[in-house]
N, C-alpha and C positions, 0 to 999 in steps of 0.2 A: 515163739518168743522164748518159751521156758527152758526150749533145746539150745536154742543159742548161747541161753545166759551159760547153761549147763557146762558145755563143753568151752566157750571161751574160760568161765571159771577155772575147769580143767587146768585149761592152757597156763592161765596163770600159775596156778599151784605148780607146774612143771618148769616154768622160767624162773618164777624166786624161789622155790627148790633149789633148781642148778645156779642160780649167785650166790645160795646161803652156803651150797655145796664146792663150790669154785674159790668160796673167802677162803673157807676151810682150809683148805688143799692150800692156798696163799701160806695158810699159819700155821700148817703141819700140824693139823688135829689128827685124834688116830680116829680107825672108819666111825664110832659113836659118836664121837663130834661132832663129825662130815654128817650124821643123821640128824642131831639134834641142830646143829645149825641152818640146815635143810626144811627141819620143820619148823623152827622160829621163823623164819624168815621166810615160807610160804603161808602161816595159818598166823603168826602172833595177829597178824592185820586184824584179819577178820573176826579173831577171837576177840580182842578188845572191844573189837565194836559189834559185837551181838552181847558181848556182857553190860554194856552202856546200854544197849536200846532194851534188853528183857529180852534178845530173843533165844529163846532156849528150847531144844538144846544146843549149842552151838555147830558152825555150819557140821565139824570134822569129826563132832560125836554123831550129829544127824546121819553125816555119809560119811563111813569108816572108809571107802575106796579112799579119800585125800588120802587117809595115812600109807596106805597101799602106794599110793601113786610118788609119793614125795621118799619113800625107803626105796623103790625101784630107781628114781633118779638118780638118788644119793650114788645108790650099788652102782649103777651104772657110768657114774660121775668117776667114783677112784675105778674104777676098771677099766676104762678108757681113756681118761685124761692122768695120764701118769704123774705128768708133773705142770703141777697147775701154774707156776712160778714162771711158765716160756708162755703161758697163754698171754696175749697183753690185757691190763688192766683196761681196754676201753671196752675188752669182748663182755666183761662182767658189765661194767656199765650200762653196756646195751641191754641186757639180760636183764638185770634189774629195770632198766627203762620201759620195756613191754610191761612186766609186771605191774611197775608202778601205773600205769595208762589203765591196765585192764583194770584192775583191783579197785580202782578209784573212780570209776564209773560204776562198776557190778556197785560197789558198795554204796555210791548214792542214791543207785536201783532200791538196792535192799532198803533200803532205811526210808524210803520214800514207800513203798510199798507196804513198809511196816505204821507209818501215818505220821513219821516227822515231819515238822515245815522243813522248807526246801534250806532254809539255811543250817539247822542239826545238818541235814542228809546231805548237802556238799561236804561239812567239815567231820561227816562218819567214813563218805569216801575216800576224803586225804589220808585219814586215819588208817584206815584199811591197805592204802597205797603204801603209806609209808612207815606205818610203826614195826611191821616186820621185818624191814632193812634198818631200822634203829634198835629194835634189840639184836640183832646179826651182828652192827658193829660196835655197840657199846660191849657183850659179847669177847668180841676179839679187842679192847679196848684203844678203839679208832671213834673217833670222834663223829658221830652222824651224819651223814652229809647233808640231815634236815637242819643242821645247825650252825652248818659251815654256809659259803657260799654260794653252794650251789642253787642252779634253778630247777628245784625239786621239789618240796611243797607246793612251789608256782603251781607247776607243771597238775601234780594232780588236781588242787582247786581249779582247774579252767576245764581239768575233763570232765567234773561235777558239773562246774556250773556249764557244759556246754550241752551236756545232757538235758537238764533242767530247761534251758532255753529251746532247743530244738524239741523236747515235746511242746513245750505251750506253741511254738510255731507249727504244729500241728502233724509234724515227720511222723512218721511210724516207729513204734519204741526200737525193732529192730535197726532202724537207718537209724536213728539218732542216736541208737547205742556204740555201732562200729567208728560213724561222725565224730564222737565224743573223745573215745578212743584214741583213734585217729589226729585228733586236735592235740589230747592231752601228750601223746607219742613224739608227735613233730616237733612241740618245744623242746620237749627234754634231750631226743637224737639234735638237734642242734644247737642247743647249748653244750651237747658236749662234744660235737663236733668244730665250732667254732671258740671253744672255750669262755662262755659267756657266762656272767655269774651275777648275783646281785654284789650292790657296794658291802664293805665292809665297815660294821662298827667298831670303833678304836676309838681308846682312851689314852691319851699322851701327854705318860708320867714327866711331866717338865725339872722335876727332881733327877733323871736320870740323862738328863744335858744340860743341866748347870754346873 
């Protein structure tokens, strides 16, 4: 179980690496930017929420590889994607979307493992999913997309909570981790495939149609 978590972890940190690395390149950072945007948006998750639950020291001081892993991206990112601006914006999305799935499961793992009730430990996973694609785009001063319409918080509250559910049904934490996953993934790839969003609040200033 603790291999899987390991190297899925991994994975993560390699995918929102390369969309913090991919914004970047969108907004013509020079290669520090491309790093630092790289690692906000691979580690700010996780960091936020190991400083909320106590746990210390956090994941990327524990295991110095993330930093390793997330400057190799980077490097690799401007050395190969010349010009990020011909990639289409949905390839980031996608990029972001595994992320978001992975991170928001591990992280309701973590936080449940650390002795939260299950309700802290879903909304440490969202947390983890998504506060490092919110500092990424607050950052390049774009508007969140946990703030916008999108079906993106959704997405990661349902891979917590499908976590949660599938152990108390009794799956093995391994299946119920990929399940969860899994679950969380297919919303998010189909909302933004289908372009489906939640409704929009608006306030309509009747002073400006009179």
């Amino acid at each position: 179980m603790h291999e899987l978590i390991y190297w899925l972890d991994l994975f993560g940190i390699v995918v929102f690496a390369l969309s913090g690395a991919l914004m970047a390149g969108r907004y013509q950072l020079d290669p520090f930017g491309v790093v630092v945007l790289a690692a906000v948006t691979a580690i700010g998750g996780g960091t936020i929420r190991d400083v909320v639950l106590g746990a210390y020291p956090v994941a990327w001081v524990a295991n110095p590889l993330y930093l390793t892993v997330i400057l190799i991206t980077a490097l690799l990112t401007i050395l190969f994607v010349r010009q990020p601006k011909r990639i289409p914006k949905r390839f980031l999305l996608i990029a972001d979307a595994f992320g978001l799935a992975l991170f928001a499961v591990l992280g309701t793992q973590k936080a449940l493992a650390l002795g939260s009730p299950i309700s802290v430990s879903i909304v440490m996973g969202a947390i983890t999913g998504v506060a490092g694609g919110m500092i990424r785009d607050v950052l390049c001063n774009v508007i969140p997309m946990i703030l916008r319409q999108e079906i993106y918080a959704t997405a990661a509250l349902l891979g917590g909570s499908l976590f949660v559910l599938f152990q108390y049904l009794g799956l093995s934490d391994n299946l119920a981790t990929v399940l969860a996953i899994l679950g969380a993934l297919t919303l998010r790839l189909a909302a933004i495939y289908w372009k489906v969003s939640l409704p929009a609040f608006e306030i309509i200033d009747k002073n400006k149609h009179e």
